[in-house]
C-alpha positions, -999 to +999 in steps of 0.1 A: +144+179-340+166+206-332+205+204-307+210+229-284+230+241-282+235+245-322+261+231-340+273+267-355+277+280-317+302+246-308+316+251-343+328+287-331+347+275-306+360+245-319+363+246-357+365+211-368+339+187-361+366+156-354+386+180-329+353+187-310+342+151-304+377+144-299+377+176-273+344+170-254+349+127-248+383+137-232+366+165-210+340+142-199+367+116-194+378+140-169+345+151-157+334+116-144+367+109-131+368+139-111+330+126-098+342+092-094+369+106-072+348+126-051+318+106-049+294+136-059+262+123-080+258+143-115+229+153-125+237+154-163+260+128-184+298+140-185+288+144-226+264+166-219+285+187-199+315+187-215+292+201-242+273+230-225+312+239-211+318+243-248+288+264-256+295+289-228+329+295-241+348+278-210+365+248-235+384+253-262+409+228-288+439+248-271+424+244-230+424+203-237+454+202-252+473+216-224+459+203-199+465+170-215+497+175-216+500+187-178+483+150-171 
């Protein structure tokens, strides 16, 4: 079975593999709040989007982490 998007193209992004689960459960923390709030439907799990985000090169360890500490 093979992950897309691959493990080596998250791992680019976000080194570690603990900072990257730690990275994408707080971004889809915010990603279904920010539904929630709204009311708009998703069509994808917050995981899963928090993920692609990732991929594309939008997320990074350092983006998170400030924003976290704007919150």
């Amino acid at each position: 079975m093979m992950l897309y998007p691959a493990m080596s193209k998250l791992n680019s992004y976000i080194p570690n593999r603990y900072m990257l689960v730690n990275v994408v459960a707080r971004r889809a923390r915010q990603i279904a709040e920010e539904a929630e709030d709204s009311g708009l439907h998703l069509d994808e799990k917050p995981v899963t989007l928090a993920i692609h985000e990732v991929a594309d090169g939008k997320l990074t360890a350092a983006g998170v982490e400030a924003a976290a500490e704007e919150a």
